[in-house]
The first five atom37 places (N, CA, C, CB, O) and aatype in JSON, in Angstrom:
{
  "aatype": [20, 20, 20, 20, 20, 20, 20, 20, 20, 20, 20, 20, 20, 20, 20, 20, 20, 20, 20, 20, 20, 20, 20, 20, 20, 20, 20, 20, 20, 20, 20, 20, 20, 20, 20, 20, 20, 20, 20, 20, 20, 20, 20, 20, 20, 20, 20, 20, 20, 20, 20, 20, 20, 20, 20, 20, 20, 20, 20, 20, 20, 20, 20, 20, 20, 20, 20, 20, 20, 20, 20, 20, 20, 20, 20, 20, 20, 20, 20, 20, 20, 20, 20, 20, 20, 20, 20, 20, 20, 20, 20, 20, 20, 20, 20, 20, 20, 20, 20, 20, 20, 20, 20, 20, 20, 20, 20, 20, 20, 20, 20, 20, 20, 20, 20, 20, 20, 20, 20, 20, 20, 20, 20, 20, 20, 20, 20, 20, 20, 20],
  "atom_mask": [
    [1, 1, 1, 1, 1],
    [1, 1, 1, 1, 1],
    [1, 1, 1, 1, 1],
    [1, 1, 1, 1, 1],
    [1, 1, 1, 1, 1],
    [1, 1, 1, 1, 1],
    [1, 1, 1, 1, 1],
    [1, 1, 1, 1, 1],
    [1, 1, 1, 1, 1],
    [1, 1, 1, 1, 1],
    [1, 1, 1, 1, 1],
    [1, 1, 1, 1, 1],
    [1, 1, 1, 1, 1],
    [1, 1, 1, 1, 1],
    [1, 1, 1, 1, 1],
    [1, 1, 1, 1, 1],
    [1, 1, 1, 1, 1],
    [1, 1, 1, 1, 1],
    [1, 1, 1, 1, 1],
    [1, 1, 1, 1, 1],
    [1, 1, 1, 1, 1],
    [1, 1, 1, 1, 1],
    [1, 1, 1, 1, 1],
    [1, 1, 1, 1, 1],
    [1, 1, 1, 1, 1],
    [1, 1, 1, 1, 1],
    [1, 1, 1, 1, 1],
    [1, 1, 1, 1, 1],
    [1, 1, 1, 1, 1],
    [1, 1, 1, 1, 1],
    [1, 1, 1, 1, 1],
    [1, 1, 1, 1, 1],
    [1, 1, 1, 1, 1],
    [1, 1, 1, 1, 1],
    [1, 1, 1, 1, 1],
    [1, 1, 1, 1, 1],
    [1, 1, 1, 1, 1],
    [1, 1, 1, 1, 1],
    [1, 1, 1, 1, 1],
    [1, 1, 1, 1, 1],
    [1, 1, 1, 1, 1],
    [1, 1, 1, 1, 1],
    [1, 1, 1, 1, 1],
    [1, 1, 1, 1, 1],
    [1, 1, 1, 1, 1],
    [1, 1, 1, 1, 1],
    [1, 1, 1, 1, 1],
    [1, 1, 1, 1, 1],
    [1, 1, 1, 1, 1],
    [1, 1, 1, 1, 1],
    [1, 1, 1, 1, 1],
    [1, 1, 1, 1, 1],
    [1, 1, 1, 1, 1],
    [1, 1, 1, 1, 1],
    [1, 1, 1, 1, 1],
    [1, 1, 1, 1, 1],
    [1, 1, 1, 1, 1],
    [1, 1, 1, 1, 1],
    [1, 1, 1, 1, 1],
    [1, 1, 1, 1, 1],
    [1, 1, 1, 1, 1],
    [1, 1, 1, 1, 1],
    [1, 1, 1, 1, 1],
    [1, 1, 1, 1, 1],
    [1, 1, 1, 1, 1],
    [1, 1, 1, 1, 1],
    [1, 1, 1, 1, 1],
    [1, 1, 1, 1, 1],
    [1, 1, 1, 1, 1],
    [1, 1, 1, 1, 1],
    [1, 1, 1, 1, 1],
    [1, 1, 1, 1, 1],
    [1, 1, 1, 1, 1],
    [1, 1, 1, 1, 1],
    [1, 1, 1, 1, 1],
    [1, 1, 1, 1, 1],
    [1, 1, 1, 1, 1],
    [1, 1, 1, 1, 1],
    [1, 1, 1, 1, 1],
    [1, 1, 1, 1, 1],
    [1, 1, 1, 1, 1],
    [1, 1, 1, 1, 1],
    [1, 1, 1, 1, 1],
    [1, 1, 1, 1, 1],
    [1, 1, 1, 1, 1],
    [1, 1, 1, 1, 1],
    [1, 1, 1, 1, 1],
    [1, 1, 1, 1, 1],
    [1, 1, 1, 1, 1],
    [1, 1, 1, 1, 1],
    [1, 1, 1, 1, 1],
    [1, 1, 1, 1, 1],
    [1, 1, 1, 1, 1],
    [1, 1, 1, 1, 1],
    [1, 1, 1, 1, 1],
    [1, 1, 1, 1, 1],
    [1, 1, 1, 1, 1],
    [1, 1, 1, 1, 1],
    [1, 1, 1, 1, 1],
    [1, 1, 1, 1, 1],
    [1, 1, 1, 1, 1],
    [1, 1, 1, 1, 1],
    [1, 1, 1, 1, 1],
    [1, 1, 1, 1, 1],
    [1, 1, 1, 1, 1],
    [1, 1, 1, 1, 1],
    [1, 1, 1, 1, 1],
    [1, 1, 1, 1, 1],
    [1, 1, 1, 1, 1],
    [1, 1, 1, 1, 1],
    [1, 1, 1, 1, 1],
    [1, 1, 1, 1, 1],
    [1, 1, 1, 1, 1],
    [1, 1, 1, 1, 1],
    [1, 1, 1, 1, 1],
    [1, 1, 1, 1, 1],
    [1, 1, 1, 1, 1],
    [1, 1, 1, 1, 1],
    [1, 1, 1, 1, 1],
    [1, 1, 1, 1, 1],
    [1, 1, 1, 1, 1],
    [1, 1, 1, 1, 1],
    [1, 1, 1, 1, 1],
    [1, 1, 1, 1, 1],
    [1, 1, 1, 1, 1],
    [1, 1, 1, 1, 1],
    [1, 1, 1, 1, 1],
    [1, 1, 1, 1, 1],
    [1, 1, 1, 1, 1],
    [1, 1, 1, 1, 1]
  ],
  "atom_positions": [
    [[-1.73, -33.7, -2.52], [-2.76, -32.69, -2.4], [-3.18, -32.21, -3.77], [-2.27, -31.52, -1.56], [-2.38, -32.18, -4.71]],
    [[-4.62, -31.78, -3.9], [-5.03, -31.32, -5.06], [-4.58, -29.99, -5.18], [-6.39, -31.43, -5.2], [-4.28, -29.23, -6.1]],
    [[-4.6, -29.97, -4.21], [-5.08, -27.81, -4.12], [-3.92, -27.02, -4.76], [-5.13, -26.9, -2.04], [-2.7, -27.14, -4.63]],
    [[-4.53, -26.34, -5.34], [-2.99, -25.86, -6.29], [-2.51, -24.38, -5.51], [-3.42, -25.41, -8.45], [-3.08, -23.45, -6.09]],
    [[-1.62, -23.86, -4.34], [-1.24, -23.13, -3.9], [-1.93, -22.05, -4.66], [-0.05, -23.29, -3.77], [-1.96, -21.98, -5.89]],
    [[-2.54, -21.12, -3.74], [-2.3, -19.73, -4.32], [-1.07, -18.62, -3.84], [-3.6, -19.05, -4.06], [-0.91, -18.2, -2.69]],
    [[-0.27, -18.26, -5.01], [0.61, -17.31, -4.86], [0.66, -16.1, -4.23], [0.84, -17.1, -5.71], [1.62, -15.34, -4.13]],
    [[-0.59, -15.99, -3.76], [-0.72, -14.4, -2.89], [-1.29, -14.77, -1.47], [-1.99, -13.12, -3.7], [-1.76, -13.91, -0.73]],
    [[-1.21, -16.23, -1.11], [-1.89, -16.76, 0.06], [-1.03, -16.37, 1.05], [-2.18, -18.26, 0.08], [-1.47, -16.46, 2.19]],
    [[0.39, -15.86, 0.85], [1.26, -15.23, 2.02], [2.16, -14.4, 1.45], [2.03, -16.23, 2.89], [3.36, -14.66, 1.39]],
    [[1.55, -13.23, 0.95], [1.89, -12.41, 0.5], [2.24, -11.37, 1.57], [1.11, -12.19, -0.36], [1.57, -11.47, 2.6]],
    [[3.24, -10.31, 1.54], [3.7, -9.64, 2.33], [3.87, -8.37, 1.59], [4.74, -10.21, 2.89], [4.22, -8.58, 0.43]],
    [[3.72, -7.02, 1.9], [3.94, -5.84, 1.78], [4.78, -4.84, 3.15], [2.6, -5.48, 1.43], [4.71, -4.85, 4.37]],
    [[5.45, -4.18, 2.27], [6.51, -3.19, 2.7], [5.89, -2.0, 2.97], [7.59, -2.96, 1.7], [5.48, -1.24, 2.09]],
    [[5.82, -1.83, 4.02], [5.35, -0.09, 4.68], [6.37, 0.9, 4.92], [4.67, -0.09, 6.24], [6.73, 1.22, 6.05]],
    [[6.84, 1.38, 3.85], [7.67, 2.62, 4.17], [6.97, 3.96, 4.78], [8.33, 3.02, 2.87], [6.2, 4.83, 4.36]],
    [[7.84, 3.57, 6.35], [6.95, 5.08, 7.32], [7.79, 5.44, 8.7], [4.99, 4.55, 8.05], [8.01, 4.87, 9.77]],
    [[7.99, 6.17, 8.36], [9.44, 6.71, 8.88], [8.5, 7.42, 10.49], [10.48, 8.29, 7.42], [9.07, 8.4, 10.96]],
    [[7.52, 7.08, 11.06], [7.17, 7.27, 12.05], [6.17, 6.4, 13.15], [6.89, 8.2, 11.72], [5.87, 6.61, 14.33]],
    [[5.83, 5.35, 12.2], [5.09, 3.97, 12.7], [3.8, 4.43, 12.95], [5.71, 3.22, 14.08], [3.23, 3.7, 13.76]],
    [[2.87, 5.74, 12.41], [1.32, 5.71, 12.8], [0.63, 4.75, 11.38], [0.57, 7.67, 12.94], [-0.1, 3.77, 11.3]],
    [[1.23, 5.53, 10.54], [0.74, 4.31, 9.46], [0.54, 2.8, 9.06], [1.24, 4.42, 8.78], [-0.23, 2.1, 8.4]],
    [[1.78, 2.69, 9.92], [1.37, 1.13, 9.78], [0.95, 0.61, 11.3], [2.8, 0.13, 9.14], [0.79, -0.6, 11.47]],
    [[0.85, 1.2, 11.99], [-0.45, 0.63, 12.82], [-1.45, 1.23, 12.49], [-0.47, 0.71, 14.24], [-1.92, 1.14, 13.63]],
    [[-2.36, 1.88, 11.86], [-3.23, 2.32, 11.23], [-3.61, 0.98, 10.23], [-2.76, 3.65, 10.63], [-4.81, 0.68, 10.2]],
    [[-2.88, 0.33, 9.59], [-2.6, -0.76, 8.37], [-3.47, -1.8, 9.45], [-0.56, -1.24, 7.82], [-4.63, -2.22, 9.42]],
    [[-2.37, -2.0, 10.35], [-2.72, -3.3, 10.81], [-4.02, -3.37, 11.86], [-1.42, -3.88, 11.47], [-4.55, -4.38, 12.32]],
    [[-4.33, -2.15, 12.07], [-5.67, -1.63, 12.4], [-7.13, -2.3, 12.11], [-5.7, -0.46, 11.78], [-8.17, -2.54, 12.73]],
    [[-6.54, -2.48, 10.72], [-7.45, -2.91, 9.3], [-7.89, -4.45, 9.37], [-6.45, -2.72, 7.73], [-8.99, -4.79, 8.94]],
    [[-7.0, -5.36, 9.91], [-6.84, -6.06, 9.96], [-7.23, -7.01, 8.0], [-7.38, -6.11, 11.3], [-8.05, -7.84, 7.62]],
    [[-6.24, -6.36, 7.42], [-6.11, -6.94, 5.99], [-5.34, -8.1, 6.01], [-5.49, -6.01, 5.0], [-4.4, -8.38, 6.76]],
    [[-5.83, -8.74, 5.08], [-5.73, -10.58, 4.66], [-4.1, -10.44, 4.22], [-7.06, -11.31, 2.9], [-3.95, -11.47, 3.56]],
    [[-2.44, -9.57, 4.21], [-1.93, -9.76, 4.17], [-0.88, -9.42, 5.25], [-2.1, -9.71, 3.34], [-1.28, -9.06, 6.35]],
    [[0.44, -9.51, 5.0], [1.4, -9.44, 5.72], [1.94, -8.15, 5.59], [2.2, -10.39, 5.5], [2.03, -7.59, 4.5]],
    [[2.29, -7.66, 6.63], [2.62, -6.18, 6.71], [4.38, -6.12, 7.21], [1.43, -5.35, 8.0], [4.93, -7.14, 7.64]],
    [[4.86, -5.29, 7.13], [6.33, -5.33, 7.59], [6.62, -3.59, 6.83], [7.47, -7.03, 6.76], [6.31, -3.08, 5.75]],
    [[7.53, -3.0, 8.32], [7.56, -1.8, 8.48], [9.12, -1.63, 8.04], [7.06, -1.35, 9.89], [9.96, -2.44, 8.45]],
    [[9.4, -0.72, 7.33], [10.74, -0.63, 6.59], [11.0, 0.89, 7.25], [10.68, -0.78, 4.65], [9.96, 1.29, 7.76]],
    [[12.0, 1.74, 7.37], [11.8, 2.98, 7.7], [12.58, 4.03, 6.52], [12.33, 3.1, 9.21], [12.5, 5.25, 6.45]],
    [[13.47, 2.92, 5.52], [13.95, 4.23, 4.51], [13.52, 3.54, 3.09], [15.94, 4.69, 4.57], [13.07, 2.42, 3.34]],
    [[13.5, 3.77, 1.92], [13.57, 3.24, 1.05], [14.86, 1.91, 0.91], [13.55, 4.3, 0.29], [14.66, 0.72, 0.69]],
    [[15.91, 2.47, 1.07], [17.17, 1.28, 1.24], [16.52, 0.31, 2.19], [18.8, 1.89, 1.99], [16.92, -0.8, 1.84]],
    [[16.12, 0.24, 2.69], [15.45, -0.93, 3.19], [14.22, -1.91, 2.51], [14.98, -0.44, 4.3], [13.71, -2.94, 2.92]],
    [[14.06, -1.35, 1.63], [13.18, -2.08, 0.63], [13.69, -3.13, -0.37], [12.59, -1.11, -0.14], [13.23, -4.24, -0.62]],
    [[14.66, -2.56, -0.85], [15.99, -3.65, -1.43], [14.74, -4.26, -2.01], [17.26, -4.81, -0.18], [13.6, -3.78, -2.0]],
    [[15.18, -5.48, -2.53], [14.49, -6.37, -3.38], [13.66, -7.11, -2.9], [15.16, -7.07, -3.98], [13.75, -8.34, -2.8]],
    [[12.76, -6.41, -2.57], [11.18, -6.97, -1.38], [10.31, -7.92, -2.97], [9.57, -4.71, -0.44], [9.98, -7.65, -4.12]],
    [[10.27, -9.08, -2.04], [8.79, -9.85, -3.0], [7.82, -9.93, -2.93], [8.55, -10.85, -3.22], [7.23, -10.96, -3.23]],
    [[7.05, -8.52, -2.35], [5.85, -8.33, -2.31], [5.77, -7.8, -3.72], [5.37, -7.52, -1.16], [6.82, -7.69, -4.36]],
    [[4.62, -7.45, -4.24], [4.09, -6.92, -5.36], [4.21, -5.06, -5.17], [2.45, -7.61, -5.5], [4.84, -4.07, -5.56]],
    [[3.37, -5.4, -4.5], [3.38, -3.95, -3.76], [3.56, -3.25, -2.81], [2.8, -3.58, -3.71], [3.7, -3.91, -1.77]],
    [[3.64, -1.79, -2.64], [4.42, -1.44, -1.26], [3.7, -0.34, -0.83], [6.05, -1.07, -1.36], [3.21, 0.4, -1.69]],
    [[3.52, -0.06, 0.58], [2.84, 1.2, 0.99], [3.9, 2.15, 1.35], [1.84, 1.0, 2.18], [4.98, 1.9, 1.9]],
    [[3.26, 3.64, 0.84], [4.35, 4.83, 1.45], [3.03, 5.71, 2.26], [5.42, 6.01, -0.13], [1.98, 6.32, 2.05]],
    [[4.17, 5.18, 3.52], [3.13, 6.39, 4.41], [3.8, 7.79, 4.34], [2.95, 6.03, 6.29], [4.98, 8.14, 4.43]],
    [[2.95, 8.29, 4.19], [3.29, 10.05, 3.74], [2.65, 11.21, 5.0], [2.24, 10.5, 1.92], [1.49, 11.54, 4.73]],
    [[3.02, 11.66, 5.87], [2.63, 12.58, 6.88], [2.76, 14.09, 6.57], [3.42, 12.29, 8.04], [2.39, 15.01, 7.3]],
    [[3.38, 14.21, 5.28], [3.57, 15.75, 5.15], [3.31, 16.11, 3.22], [5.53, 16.19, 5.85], [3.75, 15.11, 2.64]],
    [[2.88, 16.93, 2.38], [2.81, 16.81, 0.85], [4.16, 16.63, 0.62], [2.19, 18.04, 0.0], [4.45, 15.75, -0.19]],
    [[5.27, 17.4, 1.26], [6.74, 17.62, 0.85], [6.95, 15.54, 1.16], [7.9, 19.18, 2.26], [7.21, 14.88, 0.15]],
    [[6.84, 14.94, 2.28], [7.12, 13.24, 1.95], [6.66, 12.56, 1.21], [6.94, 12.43, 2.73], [7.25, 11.5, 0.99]],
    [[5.28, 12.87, 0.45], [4.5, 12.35, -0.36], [5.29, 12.7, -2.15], [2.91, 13.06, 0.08], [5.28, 12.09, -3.21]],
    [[5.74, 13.68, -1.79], [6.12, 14.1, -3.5], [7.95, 13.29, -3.18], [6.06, 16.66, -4.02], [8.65, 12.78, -4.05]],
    [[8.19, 13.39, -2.14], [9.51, 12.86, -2.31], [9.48, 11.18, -2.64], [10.34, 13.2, -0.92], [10.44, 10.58, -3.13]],
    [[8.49, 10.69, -2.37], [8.16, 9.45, -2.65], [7.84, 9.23, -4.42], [6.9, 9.17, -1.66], [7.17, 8.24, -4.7]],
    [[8.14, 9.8, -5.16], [7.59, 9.66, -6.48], [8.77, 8.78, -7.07], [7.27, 11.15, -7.3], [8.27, 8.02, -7.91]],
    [[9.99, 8.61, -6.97], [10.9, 7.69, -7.84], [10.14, 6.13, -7.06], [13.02, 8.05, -7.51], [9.77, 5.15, -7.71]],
    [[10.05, 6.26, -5.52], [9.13, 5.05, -5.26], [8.07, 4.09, -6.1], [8.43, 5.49, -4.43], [8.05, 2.92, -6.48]],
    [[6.99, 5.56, -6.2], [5.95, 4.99, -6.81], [5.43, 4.75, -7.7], [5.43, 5.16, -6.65], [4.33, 4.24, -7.89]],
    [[6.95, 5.44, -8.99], [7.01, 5.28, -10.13], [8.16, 4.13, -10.59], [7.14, 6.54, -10.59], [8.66, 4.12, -11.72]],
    [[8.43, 3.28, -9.62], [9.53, 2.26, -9.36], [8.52, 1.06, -9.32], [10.53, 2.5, -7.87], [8.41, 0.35, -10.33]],
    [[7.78, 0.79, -8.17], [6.77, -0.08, -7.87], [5.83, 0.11, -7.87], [6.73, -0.51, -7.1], [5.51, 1.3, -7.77]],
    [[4.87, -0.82, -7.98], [3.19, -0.52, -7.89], [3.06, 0.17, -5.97], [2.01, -2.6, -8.23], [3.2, -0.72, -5.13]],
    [[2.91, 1.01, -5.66], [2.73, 1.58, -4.44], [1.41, 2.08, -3.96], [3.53, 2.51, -4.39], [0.72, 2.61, -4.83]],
    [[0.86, 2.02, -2.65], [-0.27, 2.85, -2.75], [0.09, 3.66, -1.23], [-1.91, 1.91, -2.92], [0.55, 3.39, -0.12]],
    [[-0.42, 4.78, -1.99], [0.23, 6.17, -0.47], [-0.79, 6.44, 0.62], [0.51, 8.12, -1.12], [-1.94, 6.73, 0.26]],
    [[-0.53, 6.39, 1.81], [-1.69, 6.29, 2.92], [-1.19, 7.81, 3.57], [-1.6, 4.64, 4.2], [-0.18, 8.08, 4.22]],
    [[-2.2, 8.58, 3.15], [-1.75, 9.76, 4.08], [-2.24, 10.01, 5.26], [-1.91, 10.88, 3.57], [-3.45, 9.82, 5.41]],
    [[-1.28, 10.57, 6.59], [-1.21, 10.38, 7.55], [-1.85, 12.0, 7.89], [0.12, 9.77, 7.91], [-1.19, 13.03, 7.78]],
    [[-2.94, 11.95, 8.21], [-3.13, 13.41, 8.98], [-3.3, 14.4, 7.66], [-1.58, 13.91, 10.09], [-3.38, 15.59, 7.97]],
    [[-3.38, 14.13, 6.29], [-3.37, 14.62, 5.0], [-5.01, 14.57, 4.66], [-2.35, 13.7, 3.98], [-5.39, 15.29, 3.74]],
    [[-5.62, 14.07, 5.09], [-7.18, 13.74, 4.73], [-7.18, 13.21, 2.88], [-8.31, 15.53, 5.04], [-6.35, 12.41, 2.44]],
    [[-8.1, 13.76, 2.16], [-8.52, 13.1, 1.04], [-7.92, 14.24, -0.12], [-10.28, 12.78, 1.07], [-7.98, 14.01, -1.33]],
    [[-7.24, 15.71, 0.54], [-6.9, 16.61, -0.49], [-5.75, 16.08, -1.38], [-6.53, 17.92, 0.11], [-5.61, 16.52, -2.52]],
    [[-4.9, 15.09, -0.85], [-3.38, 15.08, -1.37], [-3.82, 13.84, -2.6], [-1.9, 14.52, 0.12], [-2.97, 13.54, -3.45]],
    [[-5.11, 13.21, -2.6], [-5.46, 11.92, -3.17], [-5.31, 12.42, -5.12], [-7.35, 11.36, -2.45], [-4.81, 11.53, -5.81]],
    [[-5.61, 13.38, -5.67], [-5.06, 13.24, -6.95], [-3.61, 13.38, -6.95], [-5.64, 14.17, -7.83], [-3.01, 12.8, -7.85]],
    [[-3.05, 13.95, -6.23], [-1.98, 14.65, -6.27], [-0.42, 12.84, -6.37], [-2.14, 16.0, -4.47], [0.6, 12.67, -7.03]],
    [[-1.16, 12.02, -5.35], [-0.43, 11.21, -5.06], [-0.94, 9.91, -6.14], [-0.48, 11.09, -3.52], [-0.33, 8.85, -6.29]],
    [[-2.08, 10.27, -6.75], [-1.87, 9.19, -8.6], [-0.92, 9.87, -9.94], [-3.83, 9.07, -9.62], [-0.51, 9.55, -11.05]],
    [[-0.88, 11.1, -8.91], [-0.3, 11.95, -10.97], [0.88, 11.61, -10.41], [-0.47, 14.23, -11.74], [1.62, 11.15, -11.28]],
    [[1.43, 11.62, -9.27], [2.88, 11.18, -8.87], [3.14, 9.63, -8.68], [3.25, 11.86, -7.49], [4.09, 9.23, -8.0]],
    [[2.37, 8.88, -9.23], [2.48, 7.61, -9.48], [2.09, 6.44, -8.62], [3.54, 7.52, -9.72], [2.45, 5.27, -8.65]],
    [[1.02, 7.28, -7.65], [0.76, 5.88, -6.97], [-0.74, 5.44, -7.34], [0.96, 5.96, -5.24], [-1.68, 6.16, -7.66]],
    [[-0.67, 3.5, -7.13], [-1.75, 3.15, -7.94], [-2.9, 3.5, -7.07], [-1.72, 1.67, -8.42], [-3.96, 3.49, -7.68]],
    [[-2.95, 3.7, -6.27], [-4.11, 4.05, -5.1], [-3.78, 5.27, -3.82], [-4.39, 2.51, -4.24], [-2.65, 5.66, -3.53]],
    [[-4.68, 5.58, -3.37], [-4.46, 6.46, -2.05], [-5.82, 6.05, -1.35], [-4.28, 8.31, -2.34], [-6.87, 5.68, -1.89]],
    [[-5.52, 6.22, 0.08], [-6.29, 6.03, 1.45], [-5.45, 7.19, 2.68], [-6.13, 4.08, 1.99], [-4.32, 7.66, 2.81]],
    [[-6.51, 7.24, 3.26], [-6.12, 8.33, 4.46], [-6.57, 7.92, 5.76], [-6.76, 9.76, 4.25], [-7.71, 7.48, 5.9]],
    [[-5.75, 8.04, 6.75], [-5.88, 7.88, 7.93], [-7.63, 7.99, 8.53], [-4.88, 8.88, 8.43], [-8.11, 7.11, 9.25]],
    [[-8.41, 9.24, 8.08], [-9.54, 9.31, 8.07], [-10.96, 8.86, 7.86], [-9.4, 9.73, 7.81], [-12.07, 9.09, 8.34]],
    [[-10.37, 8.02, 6.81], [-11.76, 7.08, 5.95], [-12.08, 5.7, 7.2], [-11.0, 6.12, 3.83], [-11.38, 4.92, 7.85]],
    [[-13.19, 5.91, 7.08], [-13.78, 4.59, 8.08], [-12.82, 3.17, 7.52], [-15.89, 4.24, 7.72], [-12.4, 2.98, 6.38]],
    [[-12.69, 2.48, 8.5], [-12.66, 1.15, 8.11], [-12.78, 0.1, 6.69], [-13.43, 0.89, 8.76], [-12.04, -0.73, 6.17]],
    [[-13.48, 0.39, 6.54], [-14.95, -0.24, 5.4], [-14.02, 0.15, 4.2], [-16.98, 0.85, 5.4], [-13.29, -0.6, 3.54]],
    [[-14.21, 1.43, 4.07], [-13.83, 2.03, 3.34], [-12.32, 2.27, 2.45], [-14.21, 2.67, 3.88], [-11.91, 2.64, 1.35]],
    [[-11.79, 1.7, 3.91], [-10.58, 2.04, 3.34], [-9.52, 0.71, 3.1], [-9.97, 3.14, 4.3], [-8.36, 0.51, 2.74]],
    [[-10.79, -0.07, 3.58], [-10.24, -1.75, 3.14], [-10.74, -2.08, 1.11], [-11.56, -3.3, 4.6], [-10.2, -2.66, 0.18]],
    [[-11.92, -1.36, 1.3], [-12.35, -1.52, -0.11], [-11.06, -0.58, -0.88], [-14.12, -0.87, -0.39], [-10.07, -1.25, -1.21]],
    [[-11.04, 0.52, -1.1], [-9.69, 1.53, -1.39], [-8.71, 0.87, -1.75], [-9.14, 2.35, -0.26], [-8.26, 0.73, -2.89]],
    [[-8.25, 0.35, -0.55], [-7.0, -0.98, -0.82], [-7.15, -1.99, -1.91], [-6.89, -2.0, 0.46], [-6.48, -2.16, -2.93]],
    [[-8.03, -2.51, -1.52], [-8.88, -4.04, -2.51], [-8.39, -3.42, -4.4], [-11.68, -4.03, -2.18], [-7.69, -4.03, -5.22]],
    [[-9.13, -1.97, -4.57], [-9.17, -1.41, -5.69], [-7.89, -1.35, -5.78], [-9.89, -0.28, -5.87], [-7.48, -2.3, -6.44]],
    [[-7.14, -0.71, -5.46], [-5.68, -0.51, -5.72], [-5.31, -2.0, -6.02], [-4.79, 0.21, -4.4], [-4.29, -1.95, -6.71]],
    [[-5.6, -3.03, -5.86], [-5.0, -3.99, -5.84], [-5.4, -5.0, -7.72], [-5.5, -4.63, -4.25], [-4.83, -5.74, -8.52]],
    [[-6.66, -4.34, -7.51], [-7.32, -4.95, -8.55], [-7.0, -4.09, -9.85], [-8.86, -5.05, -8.23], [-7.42, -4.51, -10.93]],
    [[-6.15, -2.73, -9.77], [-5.25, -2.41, -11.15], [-4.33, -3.11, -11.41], [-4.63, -1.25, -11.26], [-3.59, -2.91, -12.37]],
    [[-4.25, -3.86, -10.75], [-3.02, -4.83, -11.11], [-3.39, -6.17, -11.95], [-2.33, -5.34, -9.69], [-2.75, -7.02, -12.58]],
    [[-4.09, -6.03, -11.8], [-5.03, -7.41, -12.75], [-3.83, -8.33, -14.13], [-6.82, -6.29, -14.0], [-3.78, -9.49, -14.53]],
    [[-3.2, -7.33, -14.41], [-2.92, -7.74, -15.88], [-1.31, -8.45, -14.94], [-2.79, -6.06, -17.5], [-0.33, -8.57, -15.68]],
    [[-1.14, -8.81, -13.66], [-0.03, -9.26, -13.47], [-0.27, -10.89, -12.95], [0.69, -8.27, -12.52], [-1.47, -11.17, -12.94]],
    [[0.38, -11.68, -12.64], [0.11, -12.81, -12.48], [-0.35, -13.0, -10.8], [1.3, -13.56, -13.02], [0.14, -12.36, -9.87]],
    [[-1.25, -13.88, -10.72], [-1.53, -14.07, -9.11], [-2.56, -12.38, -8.63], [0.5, -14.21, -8.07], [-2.75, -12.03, -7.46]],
    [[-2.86, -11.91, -9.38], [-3.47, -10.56, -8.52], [-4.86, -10.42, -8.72], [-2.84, -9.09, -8.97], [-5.38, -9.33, -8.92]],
    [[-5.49, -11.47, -8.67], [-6.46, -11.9, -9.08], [-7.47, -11.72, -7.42], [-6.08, -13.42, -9.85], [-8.67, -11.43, -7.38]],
    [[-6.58, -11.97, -6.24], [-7.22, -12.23, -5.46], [-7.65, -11.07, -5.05], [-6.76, -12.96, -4.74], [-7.26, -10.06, -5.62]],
    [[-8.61, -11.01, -3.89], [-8.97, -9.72, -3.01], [-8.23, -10.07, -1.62], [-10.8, -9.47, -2.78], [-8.31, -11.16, -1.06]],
    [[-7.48, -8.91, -1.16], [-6.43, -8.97, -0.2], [-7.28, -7.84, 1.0], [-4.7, -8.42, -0.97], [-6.44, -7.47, 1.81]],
    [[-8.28, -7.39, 1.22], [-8.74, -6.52, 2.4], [-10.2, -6.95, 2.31], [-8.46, -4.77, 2.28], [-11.08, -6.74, 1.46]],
    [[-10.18, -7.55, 3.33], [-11.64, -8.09, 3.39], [-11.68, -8.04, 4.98], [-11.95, -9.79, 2.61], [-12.69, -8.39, 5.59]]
  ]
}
């Protein structure tokens, strides 16, 4: 075969969400990767995704998530939080935020962006929410 594999063609991400609306919300989306629902951080262990989602339902889970998202590239999906918690959850280290609220469209592009700060890493070249 010619085709030279792409490295993010089965790529998988870690949904830390300790109540499961978020990540059916995720898979809602129907985004170009693999999703898998973790429920504590110890369950994340040495995941080979790139990146990881923290679903956050309350500001107090969202700020407890900061050794997370200052650990891995993360992006925080707040649950029932709307768009107020969205600076709050980059100064605490995550590369992106989306909310339960944002249309579709919207919140696949959101994702896409979060994905595309990553640029300077190998393979992240692609667009993963389409």
């Amino acid at each position: 075969m010619d085709r030279e594999r792409d490295p993010y063609q089965e790529t998988s991400v870690a949904v830390l969400d300790r109540e499961g609306r978020g990540f059916a919300f995720l898979r809602s989306l129907n985004l170009e990767l693999g999703l898998w629902r973790v429920r504590s951080e110890d369950e994340l262990g040495e995941t080979t995704g790139a990146v990881a989602v923290l679903a956050a339902y309350t500001p107090a889970e969202l700020a407890a998530g900061t050794a997370m998202m200052r650990g891995r590239p993360t992006i925080a999906l707040g649950i029932g939080l709307g768009p107020r918690e969205a600076s709050r959850a980059l100064l605490l280290g995550a590369i992106g935020y989306v909310h339960d609220e944002l249309d579709p469209g919207t919140c696949r592009q959101r994702i896409d962006d979060s994905f595309a700060r990553l640029r300077h890493w190998p393979g992240a070249r692609r667009s993963f929410a389409r």
